[in-house]
C-alpha positions, 0 to 999 in steps of 0.5 A: 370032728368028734361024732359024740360032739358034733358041730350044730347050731344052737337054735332058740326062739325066746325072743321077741321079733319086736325086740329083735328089730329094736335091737337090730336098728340100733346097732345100725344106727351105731354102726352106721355113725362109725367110721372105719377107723373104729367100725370093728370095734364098735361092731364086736363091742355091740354083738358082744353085749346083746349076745352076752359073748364073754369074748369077741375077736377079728383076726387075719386067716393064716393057717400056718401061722395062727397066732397072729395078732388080732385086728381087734379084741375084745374081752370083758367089757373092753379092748385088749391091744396087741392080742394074739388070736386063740384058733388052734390049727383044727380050729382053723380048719373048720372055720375054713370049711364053714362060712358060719361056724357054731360049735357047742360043748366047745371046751370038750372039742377043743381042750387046747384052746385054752393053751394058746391063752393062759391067761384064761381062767373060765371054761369057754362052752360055745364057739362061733365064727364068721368068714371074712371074704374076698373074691371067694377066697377067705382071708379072715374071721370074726369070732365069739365065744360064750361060757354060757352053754346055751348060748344064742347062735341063732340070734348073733347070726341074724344081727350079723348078716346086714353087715357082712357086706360091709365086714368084708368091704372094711377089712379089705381096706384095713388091708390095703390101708396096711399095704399101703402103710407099710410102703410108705415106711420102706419108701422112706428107708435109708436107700434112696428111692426115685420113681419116673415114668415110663420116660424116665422123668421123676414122680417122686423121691424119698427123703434119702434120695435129697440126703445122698445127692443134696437135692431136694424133691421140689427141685427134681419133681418133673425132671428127666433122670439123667439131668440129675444123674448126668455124665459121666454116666447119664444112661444106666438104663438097659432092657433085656428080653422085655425086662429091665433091671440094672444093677452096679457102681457108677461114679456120681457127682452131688449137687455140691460138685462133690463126687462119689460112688453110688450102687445103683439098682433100676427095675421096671414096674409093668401093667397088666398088660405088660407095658412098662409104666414106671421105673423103681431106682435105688441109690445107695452111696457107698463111697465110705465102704468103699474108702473102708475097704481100700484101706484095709486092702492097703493096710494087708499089703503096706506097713502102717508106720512107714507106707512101704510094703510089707511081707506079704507085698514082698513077697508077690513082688519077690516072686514077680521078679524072680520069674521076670529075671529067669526069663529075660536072663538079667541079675537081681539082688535082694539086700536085707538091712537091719539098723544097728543099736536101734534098741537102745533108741527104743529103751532111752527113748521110748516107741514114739521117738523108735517109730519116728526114726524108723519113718526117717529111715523109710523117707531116707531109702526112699529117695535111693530106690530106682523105678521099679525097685521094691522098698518094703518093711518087715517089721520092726527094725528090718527094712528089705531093698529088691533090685529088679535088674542089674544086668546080665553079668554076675560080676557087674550086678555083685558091683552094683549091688555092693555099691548100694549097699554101703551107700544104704549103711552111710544113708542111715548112719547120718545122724538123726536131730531129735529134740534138741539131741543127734541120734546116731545109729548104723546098718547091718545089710546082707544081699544075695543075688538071684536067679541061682542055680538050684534058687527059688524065690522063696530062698531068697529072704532067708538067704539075705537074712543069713548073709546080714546077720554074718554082716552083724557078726563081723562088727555091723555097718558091713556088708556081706554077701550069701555063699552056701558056707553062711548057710551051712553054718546058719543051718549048725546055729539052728541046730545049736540054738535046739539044742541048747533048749534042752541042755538045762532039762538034759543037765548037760550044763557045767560049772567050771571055776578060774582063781583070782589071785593078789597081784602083789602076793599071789594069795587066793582071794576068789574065783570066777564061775564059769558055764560050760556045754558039754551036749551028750556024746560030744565035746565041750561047746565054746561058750563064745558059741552058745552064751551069745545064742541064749542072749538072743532069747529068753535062755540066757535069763535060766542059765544064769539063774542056774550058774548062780544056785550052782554057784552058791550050792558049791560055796556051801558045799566048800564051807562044809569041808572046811574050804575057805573062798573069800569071794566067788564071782558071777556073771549077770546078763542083763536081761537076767538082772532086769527080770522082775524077781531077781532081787528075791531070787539072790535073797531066797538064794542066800538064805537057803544055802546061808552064804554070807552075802559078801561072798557073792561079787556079781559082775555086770556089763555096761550093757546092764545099764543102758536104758535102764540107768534108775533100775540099775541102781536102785536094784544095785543098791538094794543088794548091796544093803545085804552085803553084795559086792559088784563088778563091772566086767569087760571095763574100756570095751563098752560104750557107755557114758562114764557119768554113770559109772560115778553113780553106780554103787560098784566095788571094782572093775575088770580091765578086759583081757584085749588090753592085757594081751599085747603088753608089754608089746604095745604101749597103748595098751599100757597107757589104757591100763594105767589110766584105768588103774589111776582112775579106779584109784581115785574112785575108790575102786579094786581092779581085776586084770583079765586074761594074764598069761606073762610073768611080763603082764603080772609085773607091769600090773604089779608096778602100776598097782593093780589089786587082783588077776586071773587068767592063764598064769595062774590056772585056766578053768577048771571044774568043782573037784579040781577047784576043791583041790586048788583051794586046799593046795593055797590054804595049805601054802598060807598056813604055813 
């Protein structure tokens, strides 16, 4: 404390002693009528306005945290409900260092009282405080202040000391009352809780307790614990070094009959002599976290269409059996089976009847499978068969492995009634045998990969076994498919052209754009290698975007230098022509380079159409009102329904090269031809012929009526100054 502001106490004899009597009876008398529930505020109301205090407050003594909330507070004339008490931590000491405290000149001793209030708006001048007792120990105070400097201390000390005893008495059973409050709400919390004695028969439960085991309190009152909580585990109670406390999930059984899990904490309660009197157990019932966690459990390690095991259980499971093969010297297969024309399920249909055929295919495998054999799911259309043991003899497991797989292909490919229709689809399976020299566990799902999409390769609904060959050449289409990202970026990508001629004069009426790789370094790329690789992925929608502004850049170009081409036809993949701009890209395309639209013929596959037949159309119809003409390429060697070639607004059709080659070798290939020819005939369709290589073939078509061929009679491909002089050699020839 500051020297020039000490603490003292303030003494003032200007009253009477009659008056102080008085006085001093009535707040007896007052206090004397008042119950606890009210005494501390009846008591600083009282002190407050005989002392002309501007503020009066009881509050707990806690030195660490001092802004608790007052027990009682009083300020100008009334109570003030959930106030903080305002003792600073200097504040706090001195009150702990005198059982009364006076304290003049306050505001100068303690500038930062009026920081913890402020809402305070009057300079406080004098202080002083009594201790709250219990035990020796000082567990709280009552205090006042004053903004009078000459406040009376003496007078406020002689009208409190007749009821300090009954301060501390009263504050001790606030307390307790507190305790006791604050027991009864954890006692009835969302736990249940069951009291016994020290012979385990129950005292009291709380309201959870009947909720979680459907028992009320009226019927367990007075019972020994393990009628309630009875086999199978009717004792649950342990005692170690004296001291008993047990903690862990036993199965329970509900008043209903209904079982349940139930985490189950006991603890003894012991006097002060150290004798067990009661028992505390608390009960939770987590059956529905437990339930929760089994399926999550269930959902990292099973697929949630199908309930098969998903890639992660497979994978445990592969390198399970694995070790098992190596060690016992017995064979096993991994098959990988991926369904055939699934998609198109998917597009007609949508997801909900896709998923309903995949759960047909899981409930079909399933009824294959031996003991001990793993069906799991991959992922979308991809299911995965492990045979644990198929004996110790290479040739017999390869066997036995074969014969399931065909047995797979012919499960699944039996149709699938769905809604008044029969789906059909079929499956491609690769399998590789295991334990092979050199082979983990880990190779063996990328082996039976590799062999099932050769088995897709050679024409589906096969099966074919992995060789190191398969993964040489998986590993050159890894390369490849590499490689291939960065063409358009290296400009590695080419264009070349094939001449369409009339069958009947052998004029020049158009061209057919073709896309070439030629990678840096290297020899041209087959296109028979890499458009298929960029059909897989998103690569096949730029590319072609590319061929058609290379293609209308030439046109131009061609125009320019006077070259006349009637028509130029391109290739539109059907993810290219589905994509959501490619209307406005052929429209940006045609204005830019200022192509009449009638010199661009797009040649679509029936692929184009399949699950999307109203897109098709509408976006056909579309560019046919700005003068687009269309082909459909690759015609008698699709799938798809005629009925939707009488609605698709095309201009002719391209007779696929595979029916051109044996003629006039075969004679159902000019049966098939001649049918196309008369149909198209009927429909108002031009035909192009693909791939004629014979005076022969050029005949036939000339007889039959066909209106236009390419192929290698006439020229091959040829790249975009070749082409400029095969235009100008035709234009020369027919302007003679």
């Amino acid at each position: 404390m500051d020297s020039k502001k000490p603490i003292k106490a303030v003494l003032n004899s200007s009253f009477s002693s009659s008056e102080f009597t008085a006085s001093l009876s009535q707040l007896a008398l007052a206090l004397a009528a008042q119950p606890s529930e009210g005494f501390f505020n009846e008591l600083l109301s009282q002190l407050a306005k005989r002392c002309n205090a501007y503020e009066a407050y009881i509050a707990r003594f806690d030195s660490r945290a001092p802004q608790l909330p007052c027990i009682a507070y009083w300020r100008g004339g009334q109570f003030i409900q959930n106030k903080l008490s305002p003792a600073t931590p200097k504040l706090l000491a001195a009150i702990r260092q005198h059982s009364r405290l006076t304290i003049s000149d306050f505001s100068a001793c303690y500038p930062d009282y009026a920081s913890v209030q402020p809402e305070l708006t009057v300079n406080i001048n004098g202080f002083w405080a009594q201790q709250i007792v219990e035990q020796d120990r000082v567990v709280g105070y009552m205090a006042f202040s004053f903004i009078d400097e000459d406040f009376d201390a003496e007078r406020l000390s002689h009208m409190c000391q007749p009821f300090i005893a009954r301060l501390n008495a009263e504050f001790l059973q606030y307390q307790q009352n507190e305790a006791l409050s604050l027991s009864a709400v954890a006692f009835e919390s969302n736990e249940g809780l069951i009291i016994t004695d020290a012979n385990y028969r129950i005292v009291k439960v709380n309201k959870a307790f009947a909720q979680i085991t459907g028992y009320p309190s009226s019927e367990v009152l007075g019972c020994e614990l393990s009628a309630i909580f009875a086999s199978p585990n009717p004792v649950f109670i342990e005692e170690v070094n004296g001291t008993v406390r047990r903690k862990g999930e036993v199965q329970r059984t509900r008043k209903n009959g209904q079982q349940y899990t139930q985490l189950e904490t006991i603890t003894a309660v012991h006097n002060k002599g150290s004798a067990v009197t009661h028992y505390v157990v608390c009960i939770q019932d987590i059956s529905a976290s437990i339930e929760s966690e089994q399926k999550n459990q269930h959902l990292a390690f099973y697929d949630e269409l199908t309930g098969l095991p998903n890639r992660r259980k497979l994978h445990e499971e592969l390198s399970i059996c694995f070790s098992r093969a190596k060690k016992q010297h017995v064979i096993g297969a991994l098959l990988f089976i991926d369904l055939d024309h699934f998609k198109n399920i998917n597009d007609s249909l949508g997801h909900a009847a896709g998923d309903w055929v995949l759960q047909q295919v899981a409930n079909r495998l399933q009824d294959l499978i031996r003991e001990g054999d793993v069906l799991a799911r991959l992922g979308g259309d991809e299911f995965v068969l492990l045979l644990a043991d198929l004996g110790e003899s290479p040739p017999h497991a390869e066997q036995q492995a074969n014969i399931v797989g065909k047995r797979l292909i012919q499960t699944i490919s039996a149709p699938y009634p769905f809604d008044g229709q029969s789906l059909h689809i079929g499956a491609s399976v690769g399998i590789t045998l295991f334990p092979g020299k050199g082979q983990t566990a880990e190779d063996l799902l990328k082996q039976a990969d590799t062999a099932m999409y050769q088995a897709k390769s050679a024409g589906r609904r096969t099966v074919m076994f992995f060789d190191d060959g398969m993964q040489r050449q998986a590993d050159k289409r890894l390369q490849m498919n590499n490689a291939l990202r960065n063409a358009l970026a290296n400009q590695e990508l080419l264009l070349y052209f094939q001449p369409q001629h009339m069958v009947s004069t052998g004029e020049l009426v158009g061209a057919e754009a073709l896309v070439r790789w030629q990678p840096e370094g290297k020899s041209i790329v087959s296109p028979t290698e890499f458009i298929p690789m960029a059909e897989e992925s998103d690569l096949i929608i730029d590319i072609g975007m590319w061929v058609l502004e290379q293609s209308c850049k030439h046109m131009a170009k061609w125009q320019t230098m006077g070259l006349l081409l009637p028509e130029l036809s391109v290739n539109v993949s059907a993810k290219q022509f589905h994509h959501p701009d490619f209307v406005d890209k052929i429209e940006e395309l045609m204005s830019r380079y200022q192509l009449d639209s009638a010199m661009l013929n797009l040649e679509i596959t029936e692929s184009v159409v399949l699950g999307h037949a109203e897109d098709t159309i509408r976006k056909m119809e579309q560019l046919k009102d700005i003068g687009l003409r269309f082909s459909i390429d690759d015609f008698g060697a699709g799938y798809s329904s005629l009925s939707y070639l009488k609605r698709l607004p095309v201009d002719e059709l391209k007779i696929d090269r595979s029916f051109i080659r044996d003629i006039p070798r075969d004679s159902r290939d000019m049966a098939i031809v001649d049918a196309v020819l008369a149909m198209a005939n009927h429909l108002g369709f031009t035909v192009t012929a693909e791939g004629v290589e014979t005076r022969q073939q050029l005949e036939f078509l000339k007889q039959q009526g066909c209106t236009f061929y390419q192929g290698y009679l006439s020229s091959k491909a040829i790249p975009a100054d070749a082409m400029e002089r095969y235009i100008q050699r035709f234009q020369r020839k027919y302007s003679q």
